[in-house]
KOLVO-642703 format. One record per residue: x, y, z of N, C-alpha, C in turn. Coordinates in steps of 0.1 Angstrom, whole numbers, plus 5000, padded with zeros to 4 digits. Layout:
<sites>
XYZXYZXYZ ...
</sites>
This chain:
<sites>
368052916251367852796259367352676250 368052556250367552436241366352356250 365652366240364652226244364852086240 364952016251365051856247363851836246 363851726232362551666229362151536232 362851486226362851306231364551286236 364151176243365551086250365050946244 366550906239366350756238367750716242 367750606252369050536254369150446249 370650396241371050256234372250266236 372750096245373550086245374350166256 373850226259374250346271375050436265 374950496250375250586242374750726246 375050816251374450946254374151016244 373151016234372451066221370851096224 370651186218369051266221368551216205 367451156202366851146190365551226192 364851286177363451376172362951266161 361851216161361351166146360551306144 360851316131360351466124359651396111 359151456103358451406088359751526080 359851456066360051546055359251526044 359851586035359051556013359951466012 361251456016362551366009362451216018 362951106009363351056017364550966016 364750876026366350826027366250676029 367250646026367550516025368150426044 367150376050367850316060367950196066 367950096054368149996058368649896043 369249806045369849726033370449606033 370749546026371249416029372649426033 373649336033374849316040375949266026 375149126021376849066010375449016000 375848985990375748925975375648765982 375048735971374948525968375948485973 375948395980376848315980376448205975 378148125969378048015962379047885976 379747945981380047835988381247906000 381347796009382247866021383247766023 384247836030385547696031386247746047 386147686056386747686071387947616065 389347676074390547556074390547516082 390047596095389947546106389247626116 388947626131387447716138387147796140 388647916134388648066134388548136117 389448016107389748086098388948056086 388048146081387248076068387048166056 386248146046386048226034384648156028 384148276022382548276012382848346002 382348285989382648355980381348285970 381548395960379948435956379648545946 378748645943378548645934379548825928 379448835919380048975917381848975919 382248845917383448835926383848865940 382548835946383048865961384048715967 384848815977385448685986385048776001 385048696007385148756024385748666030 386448676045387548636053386748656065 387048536075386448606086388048476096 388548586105389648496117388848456128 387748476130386848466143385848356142 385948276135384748156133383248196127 383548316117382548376109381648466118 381948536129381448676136381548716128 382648786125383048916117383948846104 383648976090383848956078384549066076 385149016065386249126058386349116045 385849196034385849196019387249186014 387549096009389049076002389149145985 389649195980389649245966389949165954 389349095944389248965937389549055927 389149225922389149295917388549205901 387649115902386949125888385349125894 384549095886383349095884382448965880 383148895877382948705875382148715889 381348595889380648495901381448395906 381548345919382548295919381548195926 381948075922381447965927382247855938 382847845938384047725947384947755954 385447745966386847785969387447655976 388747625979389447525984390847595988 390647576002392447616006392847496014 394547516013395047406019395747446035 395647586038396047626050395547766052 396047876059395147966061396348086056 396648056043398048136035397348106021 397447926014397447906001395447885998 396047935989393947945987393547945974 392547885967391847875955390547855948 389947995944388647985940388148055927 387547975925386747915909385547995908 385848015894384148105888383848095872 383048175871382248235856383748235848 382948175836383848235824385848255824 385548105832387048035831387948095840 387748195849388248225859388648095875 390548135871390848075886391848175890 391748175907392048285913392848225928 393948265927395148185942395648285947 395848255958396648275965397848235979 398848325980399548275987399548356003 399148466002398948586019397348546025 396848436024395248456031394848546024 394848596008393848666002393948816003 394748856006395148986007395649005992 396348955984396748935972395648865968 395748855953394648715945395548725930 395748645927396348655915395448565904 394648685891393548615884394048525871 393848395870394148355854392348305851 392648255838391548265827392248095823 391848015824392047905819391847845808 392947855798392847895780392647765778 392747615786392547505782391347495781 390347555788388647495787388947585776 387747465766387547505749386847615751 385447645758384647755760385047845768 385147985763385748085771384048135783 382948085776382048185787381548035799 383047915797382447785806382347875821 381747815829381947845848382247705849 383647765858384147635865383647645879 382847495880381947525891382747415903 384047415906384447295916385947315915 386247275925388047275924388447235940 389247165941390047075946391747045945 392547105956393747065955394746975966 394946905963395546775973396846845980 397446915971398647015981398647115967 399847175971400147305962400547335953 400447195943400847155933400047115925 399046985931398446925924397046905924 396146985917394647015924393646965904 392746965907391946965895390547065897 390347095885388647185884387947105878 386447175879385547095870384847235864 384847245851384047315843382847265834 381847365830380847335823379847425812 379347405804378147515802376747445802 375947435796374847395796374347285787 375547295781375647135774377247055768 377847135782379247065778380547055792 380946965796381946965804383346915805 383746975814384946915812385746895832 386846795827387646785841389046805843 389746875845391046915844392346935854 393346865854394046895862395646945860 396546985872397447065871398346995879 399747005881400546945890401547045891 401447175888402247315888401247425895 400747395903399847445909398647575902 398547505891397547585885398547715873 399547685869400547795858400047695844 399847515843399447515835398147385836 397247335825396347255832396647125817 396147005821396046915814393946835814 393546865801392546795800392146665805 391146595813391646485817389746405811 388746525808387746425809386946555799 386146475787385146605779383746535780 383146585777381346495784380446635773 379746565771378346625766377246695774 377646655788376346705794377346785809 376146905815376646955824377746935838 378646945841379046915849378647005863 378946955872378747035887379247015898 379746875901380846915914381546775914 383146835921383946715922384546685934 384946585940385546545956386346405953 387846485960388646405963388646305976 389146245975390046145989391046115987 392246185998393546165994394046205978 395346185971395746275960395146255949 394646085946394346035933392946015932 391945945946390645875947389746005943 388746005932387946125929386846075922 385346155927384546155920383946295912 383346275903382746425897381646375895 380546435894379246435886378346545882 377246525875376746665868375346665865 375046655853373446685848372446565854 372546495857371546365857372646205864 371646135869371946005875373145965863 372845985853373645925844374845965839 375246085850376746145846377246165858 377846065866378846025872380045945870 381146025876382445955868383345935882 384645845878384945825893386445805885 387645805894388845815893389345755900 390545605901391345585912393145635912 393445735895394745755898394745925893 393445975890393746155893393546195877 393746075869393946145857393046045845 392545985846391445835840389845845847 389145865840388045905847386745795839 386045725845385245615842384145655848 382945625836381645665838381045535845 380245595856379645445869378345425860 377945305865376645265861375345355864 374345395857373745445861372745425870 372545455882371845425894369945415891 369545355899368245305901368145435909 366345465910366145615919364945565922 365145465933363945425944362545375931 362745415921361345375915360245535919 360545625914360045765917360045775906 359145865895358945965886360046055885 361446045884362146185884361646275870 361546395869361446465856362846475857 363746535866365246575863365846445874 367046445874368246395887369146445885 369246545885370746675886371246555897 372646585900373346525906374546645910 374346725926374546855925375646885944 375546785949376646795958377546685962 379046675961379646545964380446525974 380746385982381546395995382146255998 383646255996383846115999384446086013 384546046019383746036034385245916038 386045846031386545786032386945726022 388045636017388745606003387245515995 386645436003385445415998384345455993 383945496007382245546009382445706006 381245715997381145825995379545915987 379546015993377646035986377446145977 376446105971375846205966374146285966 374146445960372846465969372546545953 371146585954370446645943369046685942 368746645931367046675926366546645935 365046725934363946715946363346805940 361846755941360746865938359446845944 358746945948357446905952356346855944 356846955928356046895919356146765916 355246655920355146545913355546445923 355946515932356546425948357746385945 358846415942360246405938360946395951 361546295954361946345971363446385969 363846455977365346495970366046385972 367246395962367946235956368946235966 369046085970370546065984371245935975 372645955971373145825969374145805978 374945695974375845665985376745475974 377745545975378745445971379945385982 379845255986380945185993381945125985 382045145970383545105965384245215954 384245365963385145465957384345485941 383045535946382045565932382045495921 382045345919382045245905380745215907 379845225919378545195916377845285928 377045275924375645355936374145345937 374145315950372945295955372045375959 370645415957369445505961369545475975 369145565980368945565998367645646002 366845496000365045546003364945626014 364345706017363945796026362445716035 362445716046360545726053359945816046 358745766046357545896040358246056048 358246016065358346116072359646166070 360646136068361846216066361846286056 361346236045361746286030361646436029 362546536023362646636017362246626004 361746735997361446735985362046875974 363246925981363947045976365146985971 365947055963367047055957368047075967 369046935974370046945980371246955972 372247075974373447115965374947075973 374647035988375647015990376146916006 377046806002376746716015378246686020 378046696034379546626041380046586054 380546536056380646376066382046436076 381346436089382646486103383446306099 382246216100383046076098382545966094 382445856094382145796083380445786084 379945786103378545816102377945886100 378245996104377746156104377746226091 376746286091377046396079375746466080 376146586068375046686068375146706054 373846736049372946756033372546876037 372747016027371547106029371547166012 370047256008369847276003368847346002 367847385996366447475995365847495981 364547565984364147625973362847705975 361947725975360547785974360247755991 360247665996360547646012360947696025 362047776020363247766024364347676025 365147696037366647606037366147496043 366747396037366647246038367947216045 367947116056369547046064368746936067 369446826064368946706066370446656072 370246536084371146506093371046346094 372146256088372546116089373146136100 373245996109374445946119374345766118 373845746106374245606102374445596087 375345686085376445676072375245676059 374545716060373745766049371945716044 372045596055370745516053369445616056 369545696069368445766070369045896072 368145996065368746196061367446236071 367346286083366446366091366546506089 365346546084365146696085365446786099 366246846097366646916112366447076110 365847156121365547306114366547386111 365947496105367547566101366747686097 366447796106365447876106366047986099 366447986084366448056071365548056062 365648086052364448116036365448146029 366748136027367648126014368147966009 368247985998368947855994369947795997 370547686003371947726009372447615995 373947665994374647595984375947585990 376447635998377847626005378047556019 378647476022379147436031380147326041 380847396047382047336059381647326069 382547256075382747156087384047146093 383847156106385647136117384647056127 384646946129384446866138382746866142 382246946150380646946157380547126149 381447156145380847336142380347366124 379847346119379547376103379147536104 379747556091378747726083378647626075 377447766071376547756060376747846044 376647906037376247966030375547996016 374448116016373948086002373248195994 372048165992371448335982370848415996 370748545993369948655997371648666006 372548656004374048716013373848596025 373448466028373348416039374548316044 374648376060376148256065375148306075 375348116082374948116093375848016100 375947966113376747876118376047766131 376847666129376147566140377247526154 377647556163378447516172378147346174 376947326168376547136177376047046165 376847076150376146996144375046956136 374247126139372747176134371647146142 372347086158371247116169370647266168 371747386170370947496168371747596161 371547666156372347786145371847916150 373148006144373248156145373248206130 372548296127372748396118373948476121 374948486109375848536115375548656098 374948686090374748766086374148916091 374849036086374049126097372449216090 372549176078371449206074371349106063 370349026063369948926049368948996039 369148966027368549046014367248936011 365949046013364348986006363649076003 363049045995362249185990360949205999 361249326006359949386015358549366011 358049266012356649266009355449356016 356149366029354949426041356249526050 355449616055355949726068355049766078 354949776086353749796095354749796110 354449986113354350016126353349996133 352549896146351749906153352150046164 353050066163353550176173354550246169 354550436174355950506164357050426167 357350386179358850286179359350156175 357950086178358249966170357349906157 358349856149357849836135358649716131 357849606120358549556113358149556099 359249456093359049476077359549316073 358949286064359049116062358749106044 358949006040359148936023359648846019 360348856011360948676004361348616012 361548476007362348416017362248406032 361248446037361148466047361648596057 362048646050362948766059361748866069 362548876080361448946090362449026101 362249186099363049246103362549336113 362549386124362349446135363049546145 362249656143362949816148362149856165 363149846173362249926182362450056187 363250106176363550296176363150366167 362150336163361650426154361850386143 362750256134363050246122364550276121 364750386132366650426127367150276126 367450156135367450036131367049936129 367249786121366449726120367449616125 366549486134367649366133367349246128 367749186121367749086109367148976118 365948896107366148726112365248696101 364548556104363648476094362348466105 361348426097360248386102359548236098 359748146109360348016108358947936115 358547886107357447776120357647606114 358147576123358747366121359747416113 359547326102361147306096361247386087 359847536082359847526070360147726071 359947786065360447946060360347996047 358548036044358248046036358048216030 357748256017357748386015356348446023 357048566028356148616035355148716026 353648706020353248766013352648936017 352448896033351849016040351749006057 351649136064352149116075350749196081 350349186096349549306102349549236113 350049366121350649336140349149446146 348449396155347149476162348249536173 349349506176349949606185351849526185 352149566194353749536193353649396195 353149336203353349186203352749096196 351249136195350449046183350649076171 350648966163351248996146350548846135 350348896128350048776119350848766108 350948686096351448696084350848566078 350948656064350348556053351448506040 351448346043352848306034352248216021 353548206015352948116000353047976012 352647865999352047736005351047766018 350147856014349147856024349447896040 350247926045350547936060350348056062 349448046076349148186080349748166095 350548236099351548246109350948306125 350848316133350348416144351848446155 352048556161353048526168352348666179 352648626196352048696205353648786215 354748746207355848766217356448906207 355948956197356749076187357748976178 357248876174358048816163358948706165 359048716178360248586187360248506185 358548476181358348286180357148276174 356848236161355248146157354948026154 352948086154353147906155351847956144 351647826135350747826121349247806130 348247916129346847926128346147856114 346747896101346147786091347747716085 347547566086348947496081348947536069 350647516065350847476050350647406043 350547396032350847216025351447226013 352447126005352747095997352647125984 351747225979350947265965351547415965 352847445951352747555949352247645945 350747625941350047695934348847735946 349447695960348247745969348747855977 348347955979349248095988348248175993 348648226006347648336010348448456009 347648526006347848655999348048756009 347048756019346648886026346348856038 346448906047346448866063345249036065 344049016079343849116081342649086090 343349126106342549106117342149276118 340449266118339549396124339849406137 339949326149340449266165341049186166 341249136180341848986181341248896181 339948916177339248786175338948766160 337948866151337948866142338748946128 339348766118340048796109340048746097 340148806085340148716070341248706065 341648586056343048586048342348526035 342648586024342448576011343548526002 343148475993344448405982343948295971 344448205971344048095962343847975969 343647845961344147705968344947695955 344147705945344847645931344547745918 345247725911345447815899343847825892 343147925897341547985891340547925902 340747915916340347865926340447965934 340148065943340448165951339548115966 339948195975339748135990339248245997 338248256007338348366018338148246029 339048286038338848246054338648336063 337748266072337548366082337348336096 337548386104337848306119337448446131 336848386138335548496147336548486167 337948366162338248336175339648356175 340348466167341848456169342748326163 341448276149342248226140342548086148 341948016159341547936163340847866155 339747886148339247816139338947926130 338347846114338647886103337147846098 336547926089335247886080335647926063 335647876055336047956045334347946031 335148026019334448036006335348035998 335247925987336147905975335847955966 336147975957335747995941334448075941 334448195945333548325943334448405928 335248425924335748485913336848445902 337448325911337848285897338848305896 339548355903341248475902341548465917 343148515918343648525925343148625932 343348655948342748755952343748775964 344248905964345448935966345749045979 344249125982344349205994343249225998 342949216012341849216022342049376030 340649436028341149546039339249566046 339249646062338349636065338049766073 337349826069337249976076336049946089 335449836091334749786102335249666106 333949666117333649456116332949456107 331849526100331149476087331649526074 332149646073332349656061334049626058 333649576046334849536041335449496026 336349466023336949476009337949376001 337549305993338649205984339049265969 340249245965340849245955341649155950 341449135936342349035932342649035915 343348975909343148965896342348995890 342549005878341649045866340349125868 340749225875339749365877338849255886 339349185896338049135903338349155919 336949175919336949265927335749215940 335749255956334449185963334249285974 332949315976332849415993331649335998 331949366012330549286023330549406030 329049396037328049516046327549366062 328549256059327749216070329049116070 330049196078331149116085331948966078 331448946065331748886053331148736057 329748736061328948646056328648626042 328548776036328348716017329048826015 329448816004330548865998329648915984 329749065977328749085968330049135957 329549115944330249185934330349345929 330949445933331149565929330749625912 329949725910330449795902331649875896 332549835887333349935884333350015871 333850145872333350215860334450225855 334750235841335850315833337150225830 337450135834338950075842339350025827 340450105820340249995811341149825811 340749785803340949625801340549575818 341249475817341049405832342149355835 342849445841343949465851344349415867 345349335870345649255883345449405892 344249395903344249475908345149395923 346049475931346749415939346849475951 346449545956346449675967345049735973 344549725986343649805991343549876001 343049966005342550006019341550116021 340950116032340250196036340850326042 340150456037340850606040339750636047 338650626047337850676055336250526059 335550586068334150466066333850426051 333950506048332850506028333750486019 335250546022335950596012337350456007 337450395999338750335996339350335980 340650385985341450355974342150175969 341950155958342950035951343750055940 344749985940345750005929346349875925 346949875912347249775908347649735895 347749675881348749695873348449825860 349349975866349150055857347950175861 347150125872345950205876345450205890 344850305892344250335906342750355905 342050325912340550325912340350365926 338950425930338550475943336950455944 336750415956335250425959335250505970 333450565969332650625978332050575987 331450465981330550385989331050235999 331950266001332650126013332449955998 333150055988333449915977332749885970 331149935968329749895959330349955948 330650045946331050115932332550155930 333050155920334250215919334850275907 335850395909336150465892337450485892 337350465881339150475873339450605878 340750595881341850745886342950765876 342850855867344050865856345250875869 346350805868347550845873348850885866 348950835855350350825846351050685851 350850675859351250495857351350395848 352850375841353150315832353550135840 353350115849353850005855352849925868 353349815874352549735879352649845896 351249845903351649935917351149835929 352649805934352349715944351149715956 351249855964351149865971350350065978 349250025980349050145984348350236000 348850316002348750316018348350476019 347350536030347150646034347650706048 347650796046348150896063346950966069 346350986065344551006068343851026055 342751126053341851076041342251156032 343151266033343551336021345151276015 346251216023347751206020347551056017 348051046009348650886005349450855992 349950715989351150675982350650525984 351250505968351350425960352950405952 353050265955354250255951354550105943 355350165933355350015925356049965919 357049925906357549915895358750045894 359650125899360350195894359050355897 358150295906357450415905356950465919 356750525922355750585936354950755930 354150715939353650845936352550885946 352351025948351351065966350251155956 349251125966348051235967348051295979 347251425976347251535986345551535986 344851505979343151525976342751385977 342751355986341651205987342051115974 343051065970343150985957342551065944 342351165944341651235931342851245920 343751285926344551335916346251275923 347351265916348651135922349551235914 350751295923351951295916353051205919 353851225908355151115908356651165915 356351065932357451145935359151015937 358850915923360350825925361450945923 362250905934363750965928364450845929 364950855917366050755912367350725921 367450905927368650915934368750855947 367250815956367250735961366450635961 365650605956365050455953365850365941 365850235948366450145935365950015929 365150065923364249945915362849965916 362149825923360749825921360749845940 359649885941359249935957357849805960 357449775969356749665970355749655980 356349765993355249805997355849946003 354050006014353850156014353550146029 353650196036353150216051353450356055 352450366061352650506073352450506085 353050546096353550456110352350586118 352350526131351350636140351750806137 352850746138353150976137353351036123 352750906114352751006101353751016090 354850916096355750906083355850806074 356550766066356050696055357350626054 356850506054357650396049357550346036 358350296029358450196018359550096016 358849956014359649866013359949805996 361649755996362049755986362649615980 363549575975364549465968365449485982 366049385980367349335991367449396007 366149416013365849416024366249556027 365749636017365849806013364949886027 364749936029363650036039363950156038 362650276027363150406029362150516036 362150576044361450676045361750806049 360550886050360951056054361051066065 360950986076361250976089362751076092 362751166099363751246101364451216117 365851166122366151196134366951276140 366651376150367351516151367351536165 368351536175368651526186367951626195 368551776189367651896199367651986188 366152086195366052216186366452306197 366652436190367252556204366152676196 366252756205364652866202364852876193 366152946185366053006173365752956162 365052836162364452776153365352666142 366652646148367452566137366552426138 366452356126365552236125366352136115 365252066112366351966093365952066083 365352186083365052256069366352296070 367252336082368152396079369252336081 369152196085370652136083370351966085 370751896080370251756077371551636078 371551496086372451426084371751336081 372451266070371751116062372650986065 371650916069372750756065373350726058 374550706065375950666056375550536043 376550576034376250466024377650416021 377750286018376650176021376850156032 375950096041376050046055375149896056 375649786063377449816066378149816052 379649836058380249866054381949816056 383149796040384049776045384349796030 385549846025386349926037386150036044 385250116031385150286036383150286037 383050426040381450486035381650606034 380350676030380250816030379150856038 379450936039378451016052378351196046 376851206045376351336037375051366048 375351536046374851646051374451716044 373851796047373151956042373452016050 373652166049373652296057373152376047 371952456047371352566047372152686046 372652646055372852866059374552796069 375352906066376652896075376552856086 377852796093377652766110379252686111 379252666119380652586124380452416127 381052396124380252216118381052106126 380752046133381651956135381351776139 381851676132381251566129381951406132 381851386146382251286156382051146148 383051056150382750906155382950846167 381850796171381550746185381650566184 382150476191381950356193380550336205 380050176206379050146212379250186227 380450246232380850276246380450446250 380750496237380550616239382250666233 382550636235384350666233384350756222 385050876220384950916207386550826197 386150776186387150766180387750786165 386750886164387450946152386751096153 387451236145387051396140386751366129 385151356120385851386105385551536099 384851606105385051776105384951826115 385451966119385652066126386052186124 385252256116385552366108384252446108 384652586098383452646096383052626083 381252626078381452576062380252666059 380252686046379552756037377552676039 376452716035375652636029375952556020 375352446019375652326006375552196011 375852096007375351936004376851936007 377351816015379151766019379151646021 379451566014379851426011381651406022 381751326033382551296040382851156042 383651106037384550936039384850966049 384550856054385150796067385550656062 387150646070388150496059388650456077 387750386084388650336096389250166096 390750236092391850116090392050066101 392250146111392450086123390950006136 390250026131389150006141388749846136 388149746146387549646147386349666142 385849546137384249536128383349586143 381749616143381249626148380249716146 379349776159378649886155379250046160 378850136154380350266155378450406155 378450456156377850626158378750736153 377850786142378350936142377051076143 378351176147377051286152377551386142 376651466139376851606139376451706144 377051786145376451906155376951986148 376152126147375952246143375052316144 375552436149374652576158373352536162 374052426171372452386183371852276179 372252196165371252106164372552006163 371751856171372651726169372251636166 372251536157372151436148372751296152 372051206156373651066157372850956147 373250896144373250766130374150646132 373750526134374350416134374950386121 376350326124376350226111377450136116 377350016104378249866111379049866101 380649856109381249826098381549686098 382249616089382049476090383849446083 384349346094385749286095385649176095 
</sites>
């Protein structure tokens, strides 16, 4: 007779899930696409992103769904331009140009022997019809502008320059502008093939250190803009020009104090001659700034991302976006409000934290802020956004599923009461890269500390007795960055930070006292803490582990073998815990006394960043490109005779999503009759990919569905009594 263990319904999928613990663990979560460098709509169904690794993607549906096209190189591809939704052409690394004539189903690669430098990237291209288009290539101190009237079989030099080039835009066959490294390298065209350097523009009377000159758009045979440099350092507001006589001269376009952006805009363009849109980012997040009087005033409009954006089109009121960490998103109204249309965006997991075994999130660069309420089997993508801005998330800690806080660079400490839906800033941000909070960590909902810097050898504690309603702080106690807060009471408690420095309080952190430490050698960025028991805390951090007895007053070096920096370290009660860091992890079984090394290369990939362990005891770790692994096991039913996952095991398909194919891998133990369904979100079965009897062993299974629509799909396995189901998306 089987025992059901847990029921979970999704979707109205009839599947039984178990969270079980293992020693191993798995990979279940990941990002979606590579960089993008830029996107091209021909029109509200039909578009393309392309980007880095030689990716291209296709989407017929107004960027829902994507479909990996085969470029079959490895170049970055920076630019595309088609002239219908058949002829198509895009630009990359190391003199690569790439056409076609089927919508990309085909690509046919040349190498363009006319640029002098074979390692130039042609970062721009433009064709007026199917015949007659020009590129723009560059390296780091040399460009060029070239065009073809054979549709790209052969090219004619038309412009060589000394300094970087970066993007070019037509009007109509002949009217063209290019520009590149600085105010001082724009060139303009009225017959396609003569190219005249414009006067160099005036820039408001600002300090520029740089004026790259980095997105272009001519809006009309006249008017036409350009967008660029911006920095916080030094108040740089990002650069807006704007030319009314076909680029021979250009004008600065002062910004209000209140409008101004101060990030690197890469790319600008006009539904008509008033309208337009600028976006761009950097340390911030994404930046969209919105004209509707032809360029005089750029309004910051939100755009609730944390990637850079560098690509983007337009069909009337609808724009996408695209840019780093795999990001497309879209606007139906003009950037009133947008969709993520990525299905997983890539950031490095800074934080993971289950307030409960079902729900959990995990958050990091860029903003990225991810949320499971099945236990982790899924996660669903978004940003974590307050006003215009989407900053890296340094650290996260939720007192239960709906209350959550986080701690970001530029100082912002975030609170959200709905499970992530919506925040709003308890301490603001401001303008100073060298100010960040480090560490978030409420004892209750009332009392909480966030530790970090203001300024480079300035360190901060704040503290707030009312749900972060108000704030009291202490600056400059150590001198160093201070990077994790942990509190085994309301009074006892614990700071870490840089250069072996180190702080504990016995009185709810009215004073803060200096620790003894023994043995440690040098003085090492300590970056990780927590409490394992009242008395007892482990920290880790570059190369080393140290532990106290006494709630932080003392502390001693722990040989580990740790050759690398250890982000992050976390316990399951006072004897199990993990440390993870650099290409490394490693657990104790004895209170931190003694650490073995359990990275597998076969499934971890790179540096790990953080460690968590959820209510029922299983272990998370967060990674690079919005990675999530743990021993979390899910297993539908057990039947008496004791079949479990020691004796038979289904893993998440790789890669997911996915297109064209994945693989899907099992274990079996001991013989049985095996057989391994695909299910759609209805339940429908629509695919067998085994049904047979099999030996013990490890079985790697492709699944290639040619015929099925993108979306989300289930597979099970069943064998002698035990059933397994696993999401994965494939992506069209």
């Amino acid at each position: 007779m089987k025992k059901l263990l847990l029921v979970l319904s999704l979707m109205c999928f009839p599947l039984v899930s178990l969270f079980s613990q293992s020693s191993t663990f798995q990979k279940v979560n990941t990002y979606s696409y590579p960089e993008f460098k830029d996107v091209f709509f021909i029109n509200e169904n039909t578009g393309w992103v392309v980007g880095n690794a030689g990716s291209i993607y296709k989407s017929t549906d107004g960027g829902q769904n994507w479909k990996q096209q085969q470029s079959n190189i490895n170049s970055h591809l920076k630019a595309a331009c088609f002239l219908d939704d058949q002829n198509g052409f895009v630009v990359g690394d190391t003199c690569k140009f790439l056409s076609t004539t089927d919508g990309g189903i085909t690509w046919k690669v040349d190498v363009i022997s006319a640029i002098p430098l074979i390692n130039a990237s042609i970062t721009s291209v433009f064709f007026a019809d199917k015949m007659k288009g020009w590129i723009l290539a560059s390296t780091s101190s040399a460009g060029w502008i070239l065009s073809t009237t054979d549709g790209g079989a052969s090219w004619t030099s038309n412009l060589t320059t000394a300094k970087t080039m970066n993007k070019l835009n037509f009007y109509g066959p002949n009217r063209g502008i290019a520009c590149g490294k600085d105010a001082a390298t724009i060139y303009f065209t009225s017959d396609g093939i003569n190219w005249t350097l414009a006067p160099t523009p005036l820039l408001g009377g600002f300090n520029y250190s740089r004026s790259d000159m980095r997105g272009i758009y001519m809006s009309s045979a006249t008017d036409a803009y350009i967008v660029g440099w911006g920095s916080n350092i030094g108040a740089q507001p990002s650069i807006n020009l704007k030319s009314t006589d076909s680029g021979a001269s250009w004008m600065y376009l002062m910004q209000t104090e209140t409008n101004r952006t101060y990030d690197n805009l890469y790319n600008v363009w006009f539904k008509d001659v008033n309208n337009g849109i600028a976006i761009g980012g950097a340390l911030r997040g994404s930046v969209v700034v919105r004209t509707s009087d032809g360029g005089q005033n750029w309004v910051p409009i939100k755009a609730p991302f944390g990637a850079t954006l560098y690509g983007l089109s337009g069909i009337g009121n609808k724009i996408w976006i695209a840019g780093a960490s795999g990001l497309i998103a879209y606007s139906p109204d003009f950037g009133d409000t947008w969709q993520l249309l990525t299905p997983m965006p890539s950031g490095s997991i800074y934080g993971v934290q289950f307030p409960t075994p079902l729900v959990g999130f995990a958050a990091g660069f860029d903003g990225v802020f991810l949320k499971t309420v099945d236990g982790g089997q899924t996660w669903s993508p978004g940003y974590l956004s307050v006003g215009l801005t989407t900053l890296n998330i340094q650290s996260i800690q939720f007192l239960n599923e709906n209350v959550g806080y986080a701690a970001c660079s530029y100082q912002l400490v975030a609170k959200t009461t709905d499970g992530g839906a919506t925040w709003k800033a308890i301490i603001n941000d401001t303008t100073s890269v060298t100010t960040i909070s480090y560490s978030v960590h409420f004892v209750n909902e009332s009392l909480g500390f966030v530790v970090g810097k203001l300024a480079t050898g300035i360190d901060v504690i704040y503290k707030t007795t009312d749900g972060g309603i108000s704030w009291s702080s202490k600056t400059n106690i150590t001198g160093k960055d201070l990077r994790d807060v942990d509190f085994a009471d309301d009074t006892h408690g614990i700071i870490v930070g840089y250069s072996l420095k180190a702080l504990y309080t016995t009185d709810g952190g009215t004073n803060w006292l200096v620790p003894t430490i023994n043995n440690v050698p040098g003085t090492p960025n300590i970056l990780s803490v927590t409490f394992i028991s009242s008395n007892e805390a482990i920290a880790a951090g570059v190369n080393f582990i140290m532990k106290s007895n006494d709630a932080g007053a003392t502390w001693n070096y722990v040989q580990t073998g740790s050759a690398n920096q250890l982000n992050s370290v976390s316990f399951k009660d006072q004897t199990t815990g993990y440390a993870v860091g650099a290409k490394e992890a490693w657990q104790t079984t004895d209170g931190g006394a003694t650490w073995a090394d359990i990275y597998d290369s076969n499934v971890f990939e790179g540096t790990l960043y953080s460690a968590e362990v959820d209510p029922s005891g299983n272990v998370w770790f967060g990674g690079g490109n919005s990675t999530i692994y743990t021993n979390r096991i899910w297993v539908g039913v057990e039947n008496e005779s004791g079949n479990s996952v020691e004796e038979f095991e289904l893993k998440q398909n790789y890669p997911n999503p996915f297109n064209p194919s994945t693989i899907i891998n099992y274990n079996l133990t001991k013989s049985a009759y095996v057989v391994l369904d695909v299910y759609d979100v209805l339940g429908e079965h629509v695919a067998k990919l085994v049904d047979t009897y099999q030996s013990p062993g490890n079985y790697s299974q492709k699944f290639d569905p040619e015929n099925l629509s993108g979306g989300v799909y289930f597979y099970t396995l069943k064998v002698d009594g035990y059933v397994s189901s696993k999401k994965m998306i494939l992506l069209k």
